[in-house]
TIKOLVEX-743916 format. One record per residue (C-alpha): residue number from 1; chain; y, z, x. Coordinates in steps of 0.5 Angstrom, whole numbers, always signed. Layout:
! residues N
(r NUM; "A"; (Y; Z; X))
...
This chain:
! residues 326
(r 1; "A"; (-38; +138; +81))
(r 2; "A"; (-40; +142; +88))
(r 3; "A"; (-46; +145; +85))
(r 4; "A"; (-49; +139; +81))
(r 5; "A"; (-46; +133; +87))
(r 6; "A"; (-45; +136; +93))
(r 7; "A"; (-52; +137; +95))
(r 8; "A"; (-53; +130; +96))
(r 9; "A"; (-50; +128; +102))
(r 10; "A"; (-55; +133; +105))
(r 11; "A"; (-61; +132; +101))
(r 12; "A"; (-64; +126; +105))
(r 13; "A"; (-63; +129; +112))
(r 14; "A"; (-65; +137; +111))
(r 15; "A"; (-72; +133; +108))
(r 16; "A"; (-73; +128; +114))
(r 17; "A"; (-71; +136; +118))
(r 18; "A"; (-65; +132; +122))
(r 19; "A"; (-61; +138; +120))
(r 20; "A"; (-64; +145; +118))
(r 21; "A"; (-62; +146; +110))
(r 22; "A"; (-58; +153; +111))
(r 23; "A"; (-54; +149; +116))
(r 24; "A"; (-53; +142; +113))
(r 25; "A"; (-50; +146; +106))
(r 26; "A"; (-45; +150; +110))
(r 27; "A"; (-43; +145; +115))
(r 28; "A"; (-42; +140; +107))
(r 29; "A"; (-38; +146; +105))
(r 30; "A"; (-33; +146; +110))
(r 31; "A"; (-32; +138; +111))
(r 32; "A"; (-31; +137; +103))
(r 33; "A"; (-27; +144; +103))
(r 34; "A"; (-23; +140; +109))
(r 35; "A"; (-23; +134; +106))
(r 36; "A"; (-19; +135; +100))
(r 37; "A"; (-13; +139; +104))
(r 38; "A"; (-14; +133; +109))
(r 39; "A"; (-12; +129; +104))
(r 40; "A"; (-6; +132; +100))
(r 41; "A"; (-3; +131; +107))
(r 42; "A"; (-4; +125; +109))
(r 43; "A"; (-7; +121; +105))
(r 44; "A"; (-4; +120; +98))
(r 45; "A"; (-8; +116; +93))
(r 46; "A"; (-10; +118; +87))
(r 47; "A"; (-12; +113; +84))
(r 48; "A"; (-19; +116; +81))
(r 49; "A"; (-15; +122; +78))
(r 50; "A"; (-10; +118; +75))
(r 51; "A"; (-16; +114; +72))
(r 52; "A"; (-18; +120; +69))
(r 53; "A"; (-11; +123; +69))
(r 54; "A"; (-7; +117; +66))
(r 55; "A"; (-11; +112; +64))
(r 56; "A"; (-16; +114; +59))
(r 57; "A"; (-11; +116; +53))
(r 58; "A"; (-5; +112; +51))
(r 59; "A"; (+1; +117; +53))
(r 60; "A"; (+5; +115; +46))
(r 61; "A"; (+0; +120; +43))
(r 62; "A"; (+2; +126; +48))
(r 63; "A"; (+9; +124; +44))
(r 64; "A"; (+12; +130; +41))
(r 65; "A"; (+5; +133; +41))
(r 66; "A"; (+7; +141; +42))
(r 67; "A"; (+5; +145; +49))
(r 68; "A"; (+0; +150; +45))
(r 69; "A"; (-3; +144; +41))
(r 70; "A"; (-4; +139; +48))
(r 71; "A"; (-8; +145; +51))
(r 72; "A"; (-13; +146; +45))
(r 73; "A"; (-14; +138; +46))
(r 74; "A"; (-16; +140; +53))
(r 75; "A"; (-19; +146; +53))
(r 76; "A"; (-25; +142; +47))
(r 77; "A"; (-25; +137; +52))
(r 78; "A"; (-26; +142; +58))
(r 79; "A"; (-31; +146; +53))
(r 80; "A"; (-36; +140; +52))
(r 81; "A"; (-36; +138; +59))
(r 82; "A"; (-38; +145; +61))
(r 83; "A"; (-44; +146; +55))
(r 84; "A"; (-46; +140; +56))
(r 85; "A"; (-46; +141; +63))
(r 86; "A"; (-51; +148; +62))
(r 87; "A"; (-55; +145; +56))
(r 88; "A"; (-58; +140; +62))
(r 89; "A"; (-58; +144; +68))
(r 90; "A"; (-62; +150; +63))
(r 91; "A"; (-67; +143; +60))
(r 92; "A"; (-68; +141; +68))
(r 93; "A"; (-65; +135; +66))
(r 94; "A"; (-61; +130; +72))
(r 95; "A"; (-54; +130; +70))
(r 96; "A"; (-48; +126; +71))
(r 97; "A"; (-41; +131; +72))
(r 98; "A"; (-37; +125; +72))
(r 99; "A"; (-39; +123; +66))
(r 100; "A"; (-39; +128; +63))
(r 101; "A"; (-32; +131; +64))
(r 102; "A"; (-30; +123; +62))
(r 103; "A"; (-33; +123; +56))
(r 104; "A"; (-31; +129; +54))
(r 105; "A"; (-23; +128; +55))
(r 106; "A"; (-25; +122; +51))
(r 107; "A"; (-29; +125; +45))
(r 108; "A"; (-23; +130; +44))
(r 109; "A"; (-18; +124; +44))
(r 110; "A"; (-22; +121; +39))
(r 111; "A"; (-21; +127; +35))
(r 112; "A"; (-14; +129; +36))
(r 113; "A"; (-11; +122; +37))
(r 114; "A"; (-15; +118; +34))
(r 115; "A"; (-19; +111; +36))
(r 116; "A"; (-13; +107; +36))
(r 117; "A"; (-10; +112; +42))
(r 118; "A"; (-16; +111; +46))
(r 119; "A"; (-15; +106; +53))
(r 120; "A"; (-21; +102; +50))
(r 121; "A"; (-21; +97; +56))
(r 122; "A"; (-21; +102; +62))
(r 123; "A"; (-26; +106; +59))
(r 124; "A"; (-31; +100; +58))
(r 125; "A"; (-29; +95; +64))
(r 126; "A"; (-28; +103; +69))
(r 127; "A"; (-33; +108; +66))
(r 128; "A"; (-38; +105; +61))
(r 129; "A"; (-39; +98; +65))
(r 130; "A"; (-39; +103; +72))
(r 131; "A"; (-44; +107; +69))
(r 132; "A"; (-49; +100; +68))
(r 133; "A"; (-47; +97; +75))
(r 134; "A"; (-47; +103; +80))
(r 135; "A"; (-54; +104; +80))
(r 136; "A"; (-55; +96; +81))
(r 137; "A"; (-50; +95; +86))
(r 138; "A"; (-53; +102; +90))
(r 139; "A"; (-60; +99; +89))
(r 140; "A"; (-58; +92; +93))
(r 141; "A"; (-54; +96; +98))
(r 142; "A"; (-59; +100; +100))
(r 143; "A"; (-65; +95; +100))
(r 144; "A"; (-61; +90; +104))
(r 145; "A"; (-58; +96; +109))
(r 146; "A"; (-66; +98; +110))
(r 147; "A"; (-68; +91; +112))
(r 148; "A"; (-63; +90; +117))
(r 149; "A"; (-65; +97; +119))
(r 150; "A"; (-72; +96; +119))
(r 151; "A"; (-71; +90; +123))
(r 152; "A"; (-66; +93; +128))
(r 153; "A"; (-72; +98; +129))
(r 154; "A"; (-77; +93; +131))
(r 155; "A"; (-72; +91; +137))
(r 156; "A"; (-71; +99; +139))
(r 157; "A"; (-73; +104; +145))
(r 158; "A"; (-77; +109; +145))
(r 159; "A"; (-70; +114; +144))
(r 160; "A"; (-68; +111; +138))
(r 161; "A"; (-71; +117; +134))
(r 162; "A"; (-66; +121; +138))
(r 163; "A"; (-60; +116; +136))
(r 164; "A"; (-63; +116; +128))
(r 165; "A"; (-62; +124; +128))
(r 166; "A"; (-55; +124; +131))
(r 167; "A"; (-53; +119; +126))
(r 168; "A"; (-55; +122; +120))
(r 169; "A"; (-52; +129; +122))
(r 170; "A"; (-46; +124; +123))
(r 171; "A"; (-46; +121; +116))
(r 172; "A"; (-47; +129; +113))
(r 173; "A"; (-39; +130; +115))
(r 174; "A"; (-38; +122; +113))
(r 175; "A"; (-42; +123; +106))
(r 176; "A"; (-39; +130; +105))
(r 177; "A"; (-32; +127; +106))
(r 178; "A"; (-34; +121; +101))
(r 179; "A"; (-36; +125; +95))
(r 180; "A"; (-30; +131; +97))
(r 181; "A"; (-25; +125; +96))
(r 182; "A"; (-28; +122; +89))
(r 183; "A"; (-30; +129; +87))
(r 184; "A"; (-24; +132; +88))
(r 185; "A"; (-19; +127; +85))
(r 186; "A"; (-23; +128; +79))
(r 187; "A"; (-20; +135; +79))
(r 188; "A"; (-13; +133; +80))
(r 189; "A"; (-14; +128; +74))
(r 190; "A"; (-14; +134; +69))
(r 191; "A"; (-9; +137; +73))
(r 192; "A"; (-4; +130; +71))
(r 193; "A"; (-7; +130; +64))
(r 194; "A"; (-4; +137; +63))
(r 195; "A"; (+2; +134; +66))
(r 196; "A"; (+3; +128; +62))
(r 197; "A"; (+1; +133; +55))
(r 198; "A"; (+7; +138; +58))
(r 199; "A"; (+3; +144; +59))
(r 200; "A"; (+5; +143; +66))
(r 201; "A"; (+13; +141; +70))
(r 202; "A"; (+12; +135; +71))
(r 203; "A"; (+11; +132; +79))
(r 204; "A"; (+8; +127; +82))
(r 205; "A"; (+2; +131; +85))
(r 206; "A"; (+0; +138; +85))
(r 207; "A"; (+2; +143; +89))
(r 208; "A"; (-2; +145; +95))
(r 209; "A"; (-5; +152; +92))
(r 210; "A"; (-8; +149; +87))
(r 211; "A"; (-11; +143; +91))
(r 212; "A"; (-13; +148; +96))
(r 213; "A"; (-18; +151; +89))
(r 214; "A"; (-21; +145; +87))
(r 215; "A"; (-23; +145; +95))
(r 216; "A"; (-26; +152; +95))
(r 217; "A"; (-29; +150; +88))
(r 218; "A"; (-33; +144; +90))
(r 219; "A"; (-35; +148; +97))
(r 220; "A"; (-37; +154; +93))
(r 221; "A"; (-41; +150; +88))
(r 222; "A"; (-45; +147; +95))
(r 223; "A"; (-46; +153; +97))
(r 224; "A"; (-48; +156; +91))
(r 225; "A"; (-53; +150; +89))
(r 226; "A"; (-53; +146; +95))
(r 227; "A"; (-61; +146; +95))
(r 228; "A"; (-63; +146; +87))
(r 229; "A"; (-62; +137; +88))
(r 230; "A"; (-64; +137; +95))
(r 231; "A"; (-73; +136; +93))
(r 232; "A"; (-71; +132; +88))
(r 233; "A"; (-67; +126; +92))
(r 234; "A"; (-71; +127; +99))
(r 235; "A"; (-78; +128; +96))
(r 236; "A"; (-79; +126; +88))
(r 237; "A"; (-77; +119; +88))
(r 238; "A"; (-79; +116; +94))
(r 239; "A"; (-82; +119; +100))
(r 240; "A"; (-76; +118; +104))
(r 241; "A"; (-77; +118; +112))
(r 242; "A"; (-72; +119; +118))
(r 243; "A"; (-69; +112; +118))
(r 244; "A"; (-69; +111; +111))
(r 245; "A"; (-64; +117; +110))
(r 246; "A"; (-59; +114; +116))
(r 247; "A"; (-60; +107; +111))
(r 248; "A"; (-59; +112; +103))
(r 249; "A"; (-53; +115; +107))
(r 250; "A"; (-49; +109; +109))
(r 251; "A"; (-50; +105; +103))
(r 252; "A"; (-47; +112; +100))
(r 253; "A"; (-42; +112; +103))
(r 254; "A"; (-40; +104; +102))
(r 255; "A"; (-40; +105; +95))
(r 256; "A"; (-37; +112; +95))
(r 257; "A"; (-31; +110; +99))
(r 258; "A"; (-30; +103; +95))
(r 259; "A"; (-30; +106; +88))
(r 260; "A"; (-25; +112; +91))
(r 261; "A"; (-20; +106; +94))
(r 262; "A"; (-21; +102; +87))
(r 263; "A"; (-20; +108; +83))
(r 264; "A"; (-26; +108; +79))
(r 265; "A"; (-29; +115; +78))
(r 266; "A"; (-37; +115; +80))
(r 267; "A"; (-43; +120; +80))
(r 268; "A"; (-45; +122; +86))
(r 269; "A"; (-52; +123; +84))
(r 270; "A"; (-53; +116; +80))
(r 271; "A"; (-50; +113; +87))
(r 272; "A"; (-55; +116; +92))
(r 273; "A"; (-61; +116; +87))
(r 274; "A"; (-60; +109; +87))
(r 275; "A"; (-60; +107; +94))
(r 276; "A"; (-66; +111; +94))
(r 277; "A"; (-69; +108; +89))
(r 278; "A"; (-67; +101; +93))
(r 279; "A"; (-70; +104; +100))
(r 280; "A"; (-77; +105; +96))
(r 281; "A"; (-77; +98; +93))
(r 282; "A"; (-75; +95; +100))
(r 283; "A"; (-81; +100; +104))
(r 284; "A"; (-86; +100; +98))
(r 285; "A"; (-85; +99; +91))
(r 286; "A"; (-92; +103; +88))
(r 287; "A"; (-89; +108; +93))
(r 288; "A"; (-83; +109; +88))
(r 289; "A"; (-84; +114; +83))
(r 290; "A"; (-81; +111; +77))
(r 291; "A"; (-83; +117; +71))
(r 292; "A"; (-77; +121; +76))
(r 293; "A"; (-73; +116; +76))
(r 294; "A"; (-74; +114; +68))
(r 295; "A"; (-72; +121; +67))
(r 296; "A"; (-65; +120; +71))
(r 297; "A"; (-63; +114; +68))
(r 298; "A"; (-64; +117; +61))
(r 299; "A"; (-60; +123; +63))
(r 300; "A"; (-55; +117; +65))
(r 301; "A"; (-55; +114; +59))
(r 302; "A"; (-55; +119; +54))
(r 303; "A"; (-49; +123; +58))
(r 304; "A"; (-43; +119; +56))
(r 305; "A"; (-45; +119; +48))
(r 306; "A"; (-47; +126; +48))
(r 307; "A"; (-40; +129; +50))
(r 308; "A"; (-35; +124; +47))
(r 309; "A"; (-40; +127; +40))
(r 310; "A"; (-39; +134; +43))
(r 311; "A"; (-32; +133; +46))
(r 312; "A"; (-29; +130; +39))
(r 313; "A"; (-33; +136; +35))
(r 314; "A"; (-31; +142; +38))
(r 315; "A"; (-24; +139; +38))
(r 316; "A"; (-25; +139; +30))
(r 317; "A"; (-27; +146; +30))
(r 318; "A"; (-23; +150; +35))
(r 319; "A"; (-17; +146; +32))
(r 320; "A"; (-19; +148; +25))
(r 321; "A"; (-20; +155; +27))
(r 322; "A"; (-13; +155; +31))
(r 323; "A"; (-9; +149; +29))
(r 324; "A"; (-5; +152; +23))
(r 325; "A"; (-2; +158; +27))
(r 326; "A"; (+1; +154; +33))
């Protein structure tokens, strides 16, 4: 998720050069390595991971399930989510990790546990209806927060470029924290879900070495990939200009920060790509590149089907090859 999310809280700043690229990927890292132990210890919400952790599978289904028989489960769900993950990156395909993560943990239940085991209504109302509504919501945000702004301009001084500048690298640290909070719960999700299985002791939170892993993952991948998604936000959607980056990056983190206080895990990339695109329309709608955007939307939609396929596929045949000797 580092590699693949973590990019878009600095992709419309390094583009209007409000921050120099090698300078916004490390300071990204470090807030969302920092903001993950941050909130280990000071705040304890999880809802998003235990949407992922405790809200997709129904828990009589983990009754009397064998520790070796619960991680071969989780281990095909691990398995689709990462090869789909490769598959997408290889093809250039834009991806949805989230996405691909969840359908994965669903596909492999289906196979495991069966259709009747699944909780039908989180994951229509929290992940399937989500992945409809964010990008519509993102886009009417980040329209009407480009307006206002664009009013609020007309009024300015000449030093308002100086405040505009300021206020993006003030939203880098905030969007990175914001992407940190809904990535990392993400994680831990899988961490409750190998409790609930009784592969692990059980707990009410993780310990602190292993929070401390999911931080240092999510700020490795930034680093690592922090530049791969950068052209596609800033430049191939929509031409984006200084203001237009303050507005994407606080429609971003209004969304992100109200999705992670409701529970409901959101794709990075889908959330800051639509109010790009909400930015576009409100400046020049022929100005939207819209072939991109074609190609992103169909990434979206065909993520979550192909993974529940490659989750419950995978579960068959790792469980045919090791099931009759655990």
């Amino acid at each position: 998720m580092g590699y693949t999310d973590g990019s878009n809280a600095v992709a419309t700043c390094v583009t209007t050069k409000a921050m120099s690229p090698h300078f916004a990927v490390y300071l990204s890292a470090a807030v969302q390595f920092a903001t993950v132990v941050i909130m280990y210890f000071l705040v304890k919400d999880m809802s998003v991971a235990a949407t992922i952790g405790k809200g997709l599978i129904d828990a009589d289904a983990y009754t009397a399930l064998s520790p070796k028989r619960a991680f071969l489960y989780l281990l095909s769900a691990l398995i689709s989510a990462i090869l789909w993950s490769l598959i997408t990156y290889f093809l250039k395909q834009p991806n949805s990790t989230s996405h691909t993560l969840l359908g994965g943990i669903i596909g492999a239940g289906i196979a495991a546990f069966g259709f009747g085991a699944i909780q039908w209504e989180n994951v229509l109302l929290r992940i399937v209806l989500i992945i409809f509504l964010a990008p519509i919501v993102s886009l009417l945000i980040g329209y009407l927060i480009n307006k206002i702004l664009r009013k609020l301009a007309l009024r300015a001084t000449m030093g308002t470029g100086v405040v505009v500048k300021g206020l993006q690298r003030l939203n880098v640290v905030i969007l990175s924290a914001a992407i940190s909070v809904n990535d990392s719960q993400k994680a831990i999700g899988i961490y409750l879900l190998i409790v609930a299985l009784g592969i692990a002791p059980i707990s009410a939170e993780p310990p602190f070495y292993l929070v401390a892993i999911f931080g240092a993952a999510l700020a490795l991948g930034m680093i690592l990939g922090g530049y791969r998604i950068i052209v596609t936000i800033g430049q191939k959607l929509f031409k984006v200009k200084p203001l237009m980056s303050l507005s994407s990056q606080i429609a971003t983190n209004v969304v992100m920060f109200t999705s992670s206080a409701l529970g409901i895990p959101v794709s990075t990339g889908q959330v800051i790509s639509s109010t790009v695109v909400g930015i576009g329309v409100s400046e020049r709608v022929r100005g939207v590149k819209w072939k991109t955007i074609e190609r992103i939307a169909l990434g979206w939609i065909v993520t979550m089907p192909a993974t529940i396929l490659f989750g419950a596929v995978f579960y068959l045949i790792i469980n045919g090859i090791f099931g009759g000797i655990v």
